[in-house]
C-alpha positions, 0 to 999 in steps of 0.5 A, a space after each residue: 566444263 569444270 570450271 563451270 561445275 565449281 561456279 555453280 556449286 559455290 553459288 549454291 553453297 552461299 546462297 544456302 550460307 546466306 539463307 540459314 544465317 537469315 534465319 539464324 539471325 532471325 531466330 535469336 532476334 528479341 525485342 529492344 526494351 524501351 529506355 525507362 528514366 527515373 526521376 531523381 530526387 530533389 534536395 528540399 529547398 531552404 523554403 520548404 525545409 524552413 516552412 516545415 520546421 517553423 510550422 513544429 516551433 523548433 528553436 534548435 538550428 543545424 545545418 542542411 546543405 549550407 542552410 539552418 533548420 531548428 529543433 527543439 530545446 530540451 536543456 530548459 525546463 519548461 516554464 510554469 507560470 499558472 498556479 494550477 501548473 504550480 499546484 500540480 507539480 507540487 502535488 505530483 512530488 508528494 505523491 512521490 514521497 507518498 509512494 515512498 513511504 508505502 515501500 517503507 512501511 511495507 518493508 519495516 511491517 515484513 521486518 517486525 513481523 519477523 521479529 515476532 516470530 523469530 524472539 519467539 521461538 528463541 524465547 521458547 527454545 531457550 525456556 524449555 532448555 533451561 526447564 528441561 536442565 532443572 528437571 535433570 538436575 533434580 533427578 541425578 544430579 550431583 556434585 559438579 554436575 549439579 551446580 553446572 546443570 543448575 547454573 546453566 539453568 538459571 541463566 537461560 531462565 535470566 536471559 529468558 526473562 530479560 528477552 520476553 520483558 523487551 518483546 513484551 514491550 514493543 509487541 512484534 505482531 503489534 508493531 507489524 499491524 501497525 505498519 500494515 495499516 500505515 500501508 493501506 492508508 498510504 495507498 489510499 492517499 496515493 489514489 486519491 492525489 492521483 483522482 485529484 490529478 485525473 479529474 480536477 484542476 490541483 489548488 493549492 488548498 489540494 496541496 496543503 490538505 495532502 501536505 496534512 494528510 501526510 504529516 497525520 499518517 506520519 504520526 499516527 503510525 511512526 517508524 522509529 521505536 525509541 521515543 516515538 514508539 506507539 504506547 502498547 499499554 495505555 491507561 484506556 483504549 482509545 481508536 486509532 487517530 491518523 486523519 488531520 483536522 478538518 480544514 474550512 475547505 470543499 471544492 465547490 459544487 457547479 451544480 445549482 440548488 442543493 447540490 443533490 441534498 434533500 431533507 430525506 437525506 440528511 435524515 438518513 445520515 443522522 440515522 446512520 451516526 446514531 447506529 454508528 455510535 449506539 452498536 459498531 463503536 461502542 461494541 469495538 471500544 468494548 472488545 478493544 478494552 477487553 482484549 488490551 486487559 487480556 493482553 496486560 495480564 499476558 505480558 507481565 504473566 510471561 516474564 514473572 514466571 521465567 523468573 519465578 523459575 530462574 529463582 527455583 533452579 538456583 535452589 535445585 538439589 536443596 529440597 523437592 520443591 525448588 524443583 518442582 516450582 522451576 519446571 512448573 514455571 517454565 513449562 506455563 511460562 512457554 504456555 503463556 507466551 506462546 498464547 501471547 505472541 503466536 496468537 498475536 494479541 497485540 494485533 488484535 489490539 491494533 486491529 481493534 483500535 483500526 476499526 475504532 477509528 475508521 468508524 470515528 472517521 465515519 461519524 465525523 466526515 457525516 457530521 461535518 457534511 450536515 454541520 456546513 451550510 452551504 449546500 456548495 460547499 458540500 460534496 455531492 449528496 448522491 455520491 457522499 451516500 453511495 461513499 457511505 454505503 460502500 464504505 459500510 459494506 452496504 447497497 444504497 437500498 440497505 442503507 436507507 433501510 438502516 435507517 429507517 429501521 433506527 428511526 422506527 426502533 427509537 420511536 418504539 423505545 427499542 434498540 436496533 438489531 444489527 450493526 451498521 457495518 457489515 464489513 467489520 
């Protein structure tokens, strides 16, 4: 009986171990993922590899899993076979030199104009010192401390007078305008290579014309100072000349007729020269000579003062006199070359021979357009009329009315009221 007992009660436990690891099993049963097979990537075949490469013009081989590749070459310069590529490359090179000398020239111009301001606050320091050492020496002085003071002075006057007769030849602020405006032309030929370079196909009659433009900026305002120094005292005032001579050479026109000229036109610009000449060149050429007398009688005026002084404070302690005339010159002496040099005549000067001779340019750039026959050989009418205008700080509209405003005013045998600029 027992044993019965046990059989049934180890039946009972498995069929129970049994159903519990069902579910068990049944519980932390999950799903099989289904296997995923990713392709691998093929080596490109020698075919295809070749094919790509031949189709980009590569002429470099390198080796690919036992097969070659090219690839470009990059130690040869590539060949230049037309004249335009000739031209091109020439003209890319002087706008190269051309940048060159705007950096040059803007360098040199901050250079002098330090100069200038610098020779003269020096000159004056040591003007003032020495008058101020003769106006001591006439007051108290005696003995040793006499001829010291007196000493002293005359040789700050003589230095004096030795440094404004050299500022006085070169002109600082004269020699800096100068190289102002050699910047200002510079850059402009710059942006006109660079227009030739955008818009056209480069000749060689490009690269000749800016060769001489080059070579005409060079010297109209040169670098150096000794020998080649711009006269700052000359005879007669005489615009500025930096353009070189006109070349029998205009590219051709595409358009056919007259290329956008008509009689109305070239009346017009003939009206223009006329104002020109009659108001704008000939007041400048008037003012320019005046300014350069102006500015004569200032540099020999500084100069022969100091040493006027020089000689005065050499005879202090003799008579009233000698001391009176040693500080009067040098007290008017620093008046004259601060006016001079701080007011910057020079420059005036320069700007005035500028403008002289961007009006000069003007009348010759119209005169030559009407002198050319050829109506291709021409600029563009209606662009060389709104060049004219710009230039001359006006609207199109008010350019013909210049013009007709000059015709009218020479019928009726009076002089036109205004000036064609109206920049300067």
């Amino acid at each position: 009986m027992a044993s019965l007992q046990a059989s049934n009660l180890l039946s009972s436990s498995s069929s129970r171990a049994s159903s519990s690891s069902k579910r068990i099993n049944a519980a932390i049963s999950v799903p099989k993922l289904p296997r995923i097979r990713f392709p691998v990537p093929k080596t490109p075949s020698k075919n295809l590899v070749e094919d790509l490469i031949l189709r980009n013009g590569y002429t470099n081989t390198i080796a690919i899993e036992k097969s070659t590749v090219t690839l470009p070459r990059i130690d040869k310069e590539p060949s230049v076979n037309s004249s335009t590529s000739k031209a091109t490359a020439k003209l890319y090179a002087i706008l190269e030199a051309v940048a060159d000398r705007v950096e040059m020239h803007q360098n040199v111009g901050e250079q002098r104009d330090n100069w200038n301001k610098l020779l003269l606050n020096s000159i004056n320091m040591i003007t003032l010192t020495a008058t101020t050492m003769a106006g001591i020496a006439a007051t108290g002085g005696a003995g040793a401390n006499l001829l010291a003071l007196k000493l002293s002075s005359t040789l700050l006057f003589t230095a004096a007078t030795g440094m404004l007769f050299i500022m006085n030849k070169i002109q600082p602020s004269q020699l800096a305008e100068e190289q102002r405006n050699a910047t200002k032309l510079f850059r402009q030929l710059q942006r006109q290579i660079q227009t030739i370079l955008a818009l056209h196909d480069p000749t060689e009659l490009d690269v000749r014309n800016a060769m001489d433009k080059v070579l005409a900026l060079d010297k109209a305002y040169p670098l150096p100072l000794l020998g080649k120094m711009i006269e700052k005292f000359p005879a007669k005032f005489e615009p500025a000349l930096w353009w070189p001579k006109p070349h029998d050479f205009q590219r051709k026109s595409k358009r056919a007729g007259k290329n956008r000229w008509s009689e109305e036109l070239e009346m017009e610009m003939r009206e223009v020269i006329e104002v020109i000449k009659g108001k704008d060149t000939e007041d400048y050429m008037r003012l320019g000579n005046l300014v350069l007398k102006i500015n004569k009688i200032l540099a020999i005026s500084g100069p022969l003062l100091t040493g006027i002084a020089a000689a005065g404070s050499a005879f202090v302690g003799n008579g009233s006199w000698a001391a009176i005339v040693a500080v009067a010159a040098g007290a008017l002496a620093t008046t004259v070359n601060t006016f001079e040099h701080a007011g910057q005549v020079g420059m005036v000067v320069e700007m005035y021979r500028n403008c002289a001779g961007f009006l000069s340019l003007m009348e010759e750039s119209i005169e030559s357009s009407l002198e050319e026959t050829d109506f291709d050989r021409r600029e563009d009418g209606q662009m060389f009329e709104m060049k004219m205008a710009l230039q001359l700080g006006r609207s199109l509209s008010g350019l013909r009315d210049l013009a007709q405003k000059s015709s009218s005013s020479r019928i009726d045998g009076v002089e036109v009221d205004e000036f064609a600029s109206k920049i300067f």
